[in-house]
DONU-374704 format. One record per residue (C-alpha): residue in one letter; z, x negated, y. Coordinates in steps of 0.02 Angstrom, whole numbers, always signed. Example, Ala and Ser with C-alpha at 12.3 -4.5 7.8 and 13.67 -1.06 7.14 Angstrom:
{"A"; {+390; -615; -225}}
{"S"; {+357; -684; -53}}
//
This chain:
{"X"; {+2747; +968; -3051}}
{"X"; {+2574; +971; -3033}}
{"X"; {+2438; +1081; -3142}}
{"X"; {+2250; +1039; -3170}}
{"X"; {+2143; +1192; -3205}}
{"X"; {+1947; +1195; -3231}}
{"X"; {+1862; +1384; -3191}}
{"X"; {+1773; +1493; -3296}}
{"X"; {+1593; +1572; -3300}}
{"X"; {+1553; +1666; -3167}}
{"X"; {+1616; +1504; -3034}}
{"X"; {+1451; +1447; -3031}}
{"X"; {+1337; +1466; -2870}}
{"X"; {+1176; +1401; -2818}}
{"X"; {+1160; +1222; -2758}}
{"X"; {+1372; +1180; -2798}}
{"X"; {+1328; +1009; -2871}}
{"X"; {+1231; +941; -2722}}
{"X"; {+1354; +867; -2599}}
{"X"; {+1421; +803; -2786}}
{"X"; {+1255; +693; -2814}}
{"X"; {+1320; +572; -2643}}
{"X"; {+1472; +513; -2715}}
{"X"; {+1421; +344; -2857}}
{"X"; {+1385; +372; -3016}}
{"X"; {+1400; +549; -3012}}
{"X"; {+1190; +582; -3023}}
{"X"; {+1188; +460; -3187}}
{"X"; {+1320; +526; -3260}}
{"X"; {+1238; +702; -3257}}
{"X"; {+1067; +630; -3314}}
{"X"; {+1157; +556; -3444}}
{"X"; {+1252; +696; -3507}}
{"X"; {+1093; +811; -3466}}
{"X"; {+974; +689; -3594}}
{"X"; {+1112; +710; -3731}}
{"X"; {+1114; +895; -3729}}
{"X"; {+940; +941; -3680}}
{"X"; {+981; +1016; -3521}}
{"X"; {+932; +963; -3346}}
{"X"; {+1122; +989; -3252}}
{"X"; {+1052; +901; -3096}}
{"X"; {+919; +1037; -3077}}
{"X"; {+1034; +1182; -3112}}
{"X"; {+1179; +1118; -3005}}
{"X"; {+1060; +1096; -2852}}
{"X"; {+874; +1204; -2875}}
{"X"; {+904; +1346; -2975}}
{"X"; {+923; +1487; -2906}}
{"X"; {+1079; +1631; -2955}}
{"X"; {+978; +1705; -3094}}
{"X"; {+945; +1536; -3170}}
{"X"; {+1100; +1475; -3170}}
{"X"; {+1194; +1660; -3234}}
{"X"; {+1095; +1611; -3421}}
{"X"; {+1237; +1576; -3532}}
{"X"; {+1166; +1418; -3621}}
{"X"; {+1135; +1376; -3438}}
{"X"; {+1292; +1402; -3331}}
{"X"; {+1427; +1351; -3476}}
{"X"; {+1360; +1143; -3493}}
{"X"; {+1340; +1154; -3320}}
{"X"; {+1521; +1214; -3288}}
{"X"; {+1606; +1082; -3389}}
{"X"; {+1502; +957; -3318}}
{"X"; {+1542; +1003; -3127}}
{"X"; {+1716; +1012; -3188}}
{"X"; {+1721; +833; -3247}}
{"X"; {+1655; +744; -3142}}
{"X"; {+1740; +805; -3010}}
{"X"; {+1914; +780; -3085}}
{"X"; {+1841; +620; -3102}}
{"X"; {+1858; +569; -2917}}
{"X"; {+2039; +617; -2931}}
{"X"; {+2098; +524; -3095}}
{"X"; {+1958; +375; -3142}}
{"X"; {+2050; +346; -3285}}
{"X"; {+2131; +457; -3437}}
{"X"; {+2298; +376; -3411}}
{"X"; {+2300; +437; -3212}}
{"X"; {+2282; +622; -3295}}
{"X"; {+2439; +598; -3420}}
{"X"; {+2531; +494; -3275}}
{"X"; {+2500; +628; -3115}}
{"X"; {+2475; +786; -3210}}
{"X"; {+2618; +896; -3282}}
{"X"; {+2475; +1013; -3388}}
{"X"; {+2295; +1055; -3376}}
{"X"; {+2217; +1225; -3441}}
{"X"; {+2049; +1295; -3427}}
{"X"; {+1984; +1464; -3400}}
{"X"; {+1874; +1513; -3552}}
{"X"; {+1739; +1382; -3566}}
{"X"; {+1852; +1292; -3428}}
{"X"; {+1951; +1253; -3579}}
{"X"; {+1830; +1125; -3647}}
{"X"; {+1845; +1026; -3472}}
{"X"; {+2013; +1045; -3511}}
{"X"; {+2017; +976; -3709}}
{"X"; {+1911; +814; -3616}}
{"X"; {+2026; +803; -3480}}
{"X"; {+2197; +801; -3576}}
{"X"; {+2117; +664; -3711}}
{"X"; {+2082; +788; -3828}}
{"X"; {+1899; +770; -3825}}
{"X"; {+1779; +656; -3754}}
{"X"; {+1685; +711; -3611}}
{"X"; {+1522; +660; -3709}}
{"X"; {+1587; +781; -3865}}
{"X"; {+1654; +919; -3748}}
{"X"; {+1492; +931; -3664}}
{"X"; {+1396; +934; -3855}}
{"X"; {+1505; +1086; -3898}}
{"X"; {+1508; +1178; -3742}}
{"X"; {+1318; +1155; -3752}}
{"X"; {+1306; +1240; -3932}}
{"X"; {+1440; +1357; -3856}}
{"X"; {+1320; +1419; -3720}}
{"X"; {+1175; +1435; -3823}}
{"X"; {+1277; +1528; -3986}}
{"X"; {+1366; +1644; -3864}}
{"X"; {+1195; +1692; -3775}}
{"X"; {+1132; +1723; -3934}}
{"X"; {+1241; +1830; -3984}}
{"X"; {+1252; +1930; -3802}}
{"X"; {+1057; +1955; -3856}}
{"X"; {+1094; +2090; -3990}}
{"X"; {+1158; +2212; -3875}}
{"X"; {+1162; +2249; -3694}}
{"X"; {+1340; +2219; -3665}}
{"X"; {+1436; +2144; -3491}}
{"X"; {+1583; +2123; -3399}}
{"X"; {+1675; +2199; -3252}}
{"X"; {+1836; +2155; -3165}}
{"X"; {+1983; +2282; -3134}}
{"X"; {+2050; +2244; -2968}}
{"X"; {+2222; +2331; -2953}}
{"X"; {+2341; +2444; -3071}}
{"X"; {+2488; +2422; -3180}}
{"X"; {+2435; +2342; -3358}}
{"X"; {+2517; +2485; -3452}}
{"X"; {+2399; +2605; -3374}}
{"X"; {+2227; +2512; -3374}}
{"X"; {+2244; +2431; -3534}}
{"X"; {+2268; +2605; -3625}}
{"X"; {+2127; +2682; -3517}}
{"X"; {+1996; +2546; -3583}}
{"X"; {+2048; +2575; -3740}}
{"X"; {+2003; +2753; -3731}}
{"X"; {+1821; +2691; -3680}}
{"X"; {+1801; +2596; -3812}}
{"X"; {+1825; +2443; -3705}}
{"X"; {+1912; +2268; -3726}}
{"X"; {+2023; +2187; -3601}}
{"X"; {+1935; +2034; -3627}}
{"X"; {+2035; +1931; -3486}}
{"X"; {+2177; +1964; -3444}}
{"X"; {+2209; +1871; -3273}}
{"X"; {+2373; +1922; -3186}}
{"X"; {+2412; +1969; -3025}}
{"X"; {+2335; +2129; -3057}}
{"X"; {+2164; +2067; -3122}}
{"X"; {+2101; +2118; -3282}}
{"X"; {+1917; +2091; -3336}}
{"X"; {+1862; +2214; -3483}}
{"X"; {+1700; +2196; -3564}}
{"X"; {+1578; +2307; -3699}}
{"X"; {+1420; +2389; -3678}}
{"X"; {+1349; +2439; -3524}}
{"X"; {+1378; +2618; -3592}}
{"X"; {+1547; +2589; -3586}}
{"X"; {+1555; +2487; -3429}}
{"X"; {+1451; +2641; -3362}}
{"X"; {+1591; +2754; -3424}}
{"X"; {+1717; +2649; -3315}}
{"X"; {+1624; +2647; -3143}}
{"X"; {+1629; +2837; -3152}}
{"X"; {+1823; +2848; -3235}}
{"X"; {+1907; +2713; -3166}}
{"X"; {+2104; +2702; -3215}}
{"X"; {+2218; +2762; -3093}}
{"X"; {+2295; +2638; -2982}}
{"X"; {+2147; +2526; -2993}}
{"X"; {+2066; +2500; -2826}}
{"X"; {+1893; +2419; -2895}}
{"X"; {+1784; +2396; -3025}}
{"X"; {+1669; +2230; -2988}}
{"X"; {+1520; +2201; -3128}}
{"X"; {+1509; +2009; -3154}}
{"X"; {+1405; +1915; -3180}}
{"X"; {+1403; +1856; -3348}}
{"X"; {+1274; +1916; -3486}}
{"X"; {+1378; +1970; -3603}}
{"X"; {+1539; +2040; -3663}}
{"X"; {+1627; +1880; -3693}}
{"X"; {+1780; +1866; -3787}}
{"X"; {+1773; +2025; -3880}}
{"X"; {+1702; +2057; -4055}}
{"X"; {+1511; +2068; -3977}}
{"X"; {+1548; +1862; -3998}}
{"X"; {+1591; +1848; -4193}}
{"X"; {+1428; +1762; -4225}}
{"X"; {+1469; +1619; -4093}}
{"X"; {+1618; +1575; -4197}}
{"X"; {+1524; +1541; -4343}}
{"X"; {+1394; +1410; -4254}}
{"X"; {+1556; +1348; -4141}}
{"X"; {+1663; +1288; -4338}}
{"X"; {+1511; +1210; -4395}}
{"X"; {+1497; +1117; -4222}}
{"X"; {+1663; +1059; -4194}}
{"X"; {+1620; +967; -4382}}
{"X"; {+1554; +836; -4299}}
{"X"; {+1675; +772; -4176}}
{"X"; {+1828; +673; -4192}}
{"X"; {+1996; +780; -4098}}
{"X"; {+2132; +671; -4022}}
{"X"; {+2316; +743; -3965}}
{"X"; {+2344; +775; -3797}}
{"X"; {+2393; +649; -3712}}
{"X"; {+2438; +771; -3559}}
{"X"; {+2513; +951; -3591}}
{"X"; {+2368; +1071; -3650}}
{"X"; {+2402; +1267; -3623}}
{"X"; {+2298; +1386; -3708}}
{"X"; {+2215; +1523; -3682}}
{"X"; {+2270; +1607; -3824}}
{"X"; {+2463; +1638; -3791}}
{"X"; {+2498; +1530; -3666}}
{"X"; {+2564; +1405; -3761}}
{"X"; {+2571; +1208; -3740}}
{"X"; {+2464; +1140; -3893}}
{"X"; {+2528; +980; -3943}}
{"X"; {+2393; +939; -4112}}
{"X"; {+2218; +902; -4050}}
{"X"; {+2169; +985; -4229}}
{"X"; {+2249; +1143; -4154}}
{"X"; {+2158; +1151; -3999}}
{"X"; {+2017; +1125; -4078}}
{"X"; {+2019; +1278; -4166}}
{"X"; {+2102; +1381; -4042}}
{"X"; {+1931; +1355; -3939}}
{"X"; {+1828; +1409; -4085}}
{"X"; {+1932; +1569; -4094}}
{"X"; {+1952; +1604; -3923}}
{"X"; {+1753; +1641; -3911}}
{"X"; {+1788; +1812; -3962}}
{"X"; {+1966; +1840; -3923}}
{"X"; {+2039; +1897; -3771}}
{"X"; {+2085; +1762; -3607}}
{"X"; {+2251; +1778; -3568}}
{"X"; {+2291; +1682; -3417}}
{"X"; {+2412; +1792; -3383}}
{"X"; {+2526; +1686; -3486}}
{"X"; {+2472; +1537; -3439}}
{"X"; {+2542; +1550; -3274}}
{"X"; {+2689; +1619; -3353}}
{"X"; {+2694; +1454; -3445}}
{"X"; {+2661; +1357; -3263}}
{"X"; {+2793; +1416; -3199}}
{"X"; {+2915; +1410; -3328}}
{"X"; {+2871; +1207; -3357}}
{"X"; {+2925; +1220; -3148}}
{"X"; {+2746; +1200; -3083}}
{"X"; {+2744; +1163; -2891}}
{"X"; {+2572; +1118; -2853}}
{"X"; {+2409; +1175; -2933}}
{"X"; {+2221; +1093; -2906}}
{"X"; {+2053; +1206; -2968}}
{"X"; {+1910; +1077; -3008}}
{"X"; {+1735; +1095; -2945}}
{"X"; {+1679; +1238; -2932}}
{"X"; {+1842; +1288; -2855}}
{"X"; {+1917; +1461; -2809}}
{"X"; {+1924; +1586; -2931}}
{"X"; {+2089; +1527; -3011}}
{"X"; {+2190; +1458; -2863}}
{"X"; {+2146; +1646; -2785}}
{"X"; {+2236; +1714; -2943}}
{"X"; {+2367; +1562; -2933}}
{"X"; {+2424; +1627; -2747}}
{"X"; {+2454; +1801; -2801}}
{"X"; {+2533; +1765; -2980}}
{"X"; {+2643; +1602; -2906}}
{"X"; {+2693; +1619; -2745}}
{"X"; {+2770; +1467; -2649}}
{"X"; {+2645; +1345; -2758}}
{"X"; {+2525; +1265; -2642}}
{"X"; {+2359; +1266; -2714}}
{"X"; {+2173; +1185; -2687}}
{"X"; {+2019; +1216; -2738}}
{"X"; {+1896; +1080; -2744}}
{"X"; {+1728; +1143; -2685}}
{"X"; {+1659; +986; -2609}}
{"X"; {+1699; +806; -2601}}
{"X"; {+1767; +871; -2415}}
{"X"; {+1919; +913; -2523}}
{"X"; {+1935; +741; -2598}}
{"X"; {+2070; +680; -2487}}
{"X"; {+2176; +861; -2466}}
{"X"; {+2179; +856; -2667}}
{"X"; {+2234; +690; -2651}}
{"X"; {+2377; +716; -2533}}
{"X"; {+2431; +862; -2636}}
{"X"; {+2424; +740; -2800}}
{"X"; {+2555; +634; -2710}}
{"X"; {+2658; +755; -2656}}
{"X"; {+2683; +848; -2821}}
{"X"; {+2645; +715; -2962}}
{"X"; {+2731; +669; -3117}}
{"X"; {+2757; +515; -3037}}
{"X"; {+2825; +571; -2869}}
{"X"; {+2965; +629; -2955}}
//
């Protein structure tokens, strides 16, 4: 069985969407989508530099978009997805690639909200200095109290011995210099803010009066949330499961669980690829895997697609 996943911020490097731009139609489909939502994704997914591209309002649109139209090469048409793929999920804002991807959403509304998601969840990082840091290493039952003592949320929580806690940079301070026992490193990422924890309550509000405007399908493909884990079969549901998850904790933990207990075999990270299939090898072993960086990937994703479709069985 074979499982779609889009990545998360913090995937995003300088220059990723410019061996993209070769392939046809991707450049108009990105001016397109960048006219709708006031945002030019051709300059910020080839020009702009690391700092550019690290704004919130910046790197989330651009995410989704890289995400799509990558996917795209893969499956040209919705019924390919629902055909080839046993279940799709997304990483945080990954999950709006993965609402468009599963039929949920069209890519023209997904890329609407996930623009008014960047912007509201910037805003909101604005109030206070707050961030991010990964936890490389330790047993949950000991890092998950220690942040707690700091005053810190475990704001994803990744599996295979990731967990990502966010707050203020007082309290991210506090970790650097106390880190839990068993826990080998604490990375800062590079986000802005400390997404997915209370810090994000105003988001939410913008995010319900967004989703107002567009029209949710179910999923024609399984759709596993962030939330729980859980396969969401009402498109009303997922919905608002991505308005909530803004300031709730990422638990992709239980995805996986959820992968492998729906017998998962084969797993393919969209553009920008990496971050999740390096969890996926740890979490799942004995799944093959691919990320999809470039369009040189095009024809290993491809081979994997046949050899652990839907249809193949």
């Amino acid at each position: 069985m074979l499982v779609l996943v889009a990545p998360g911020q913090g995937a995003q490097t300088p220059g990723f969407l410019t061996p993209w731009l070769d392939l046809p139609g991707v450049e108009d489909r990105l001016r397109a989508w960048s006219a709708a939502i006031d945002l030019d994704l051709v300059h910020y997914g080839t020009n702009a530099d690391a700092d550019e591209i690290r704004d919130t309002a910046v790197a989330q649109p651009l995410l989704v978009a890289a995400s799509l139209v990558s996917a795209r090469q893969l499956f040209a048409t919705p019924e390919d997805v629902s055909r080839l793929v046993g279940a799709a999920a997304g990483h945080s804002v990954g999950e709006l690639a993965a609402a468009a991807l599963t039929g949920v959403l069209s890519e023209d509304d997904a890329l609407t909200l996930v623009r008014r998601r960047g912007l509201a969840m910037a805003e909101a990082a604005a109030v206070t200095e707050t961030g991010m840091a990964a936890l490389l290493g330790g047993e949950q039952d000991v890092v998950l109290p220690h942040l707690e003592k700091l005053g810190l949320t475990p704001a994803n929580v990744n599996g295979a011995g990731q967990i990502v806690a966010a707050g203020t940079a007082e309290q991210l301070a506090a970790l650097a210099a106390d880190k839990p026992e068993g826990t080998r490193r604490v990375v800062p990422l590079k986000v802005a803010g400390a997404f997915h924890t209370e810090h994000m309550a105003p988001a939410v509000t913008a995010l319900e009066e967004a989703v107002g405007q567009v029209t949710a399908a179910d999923p024609h493909t399984r759709y596993v949330s962030n939330r729980d884990g859980r396969v969401v079969t009402d498109g009303q549901d997922v919905v608002r499961r991505l308005v909530g998850q803004v300031a709730n904790p990422v638990r992709w933990d239980l995805c996986m669980e959820t992968f492998k207990e729906l017998g998962v075999t084969g797993i393919i990270e969209v553009s920008p690829g990496g971050t999740l299939v390096g969890i996926a090898k740890r979490a799942l072993p004995g799944v093959q895997t691919l990320a999809l960086k470039t369009p040189d990937d095009l024809d290993a994703a491809r081979t994997l697609i046949a050899e652990h479709s839907a249809q193949a069985e």
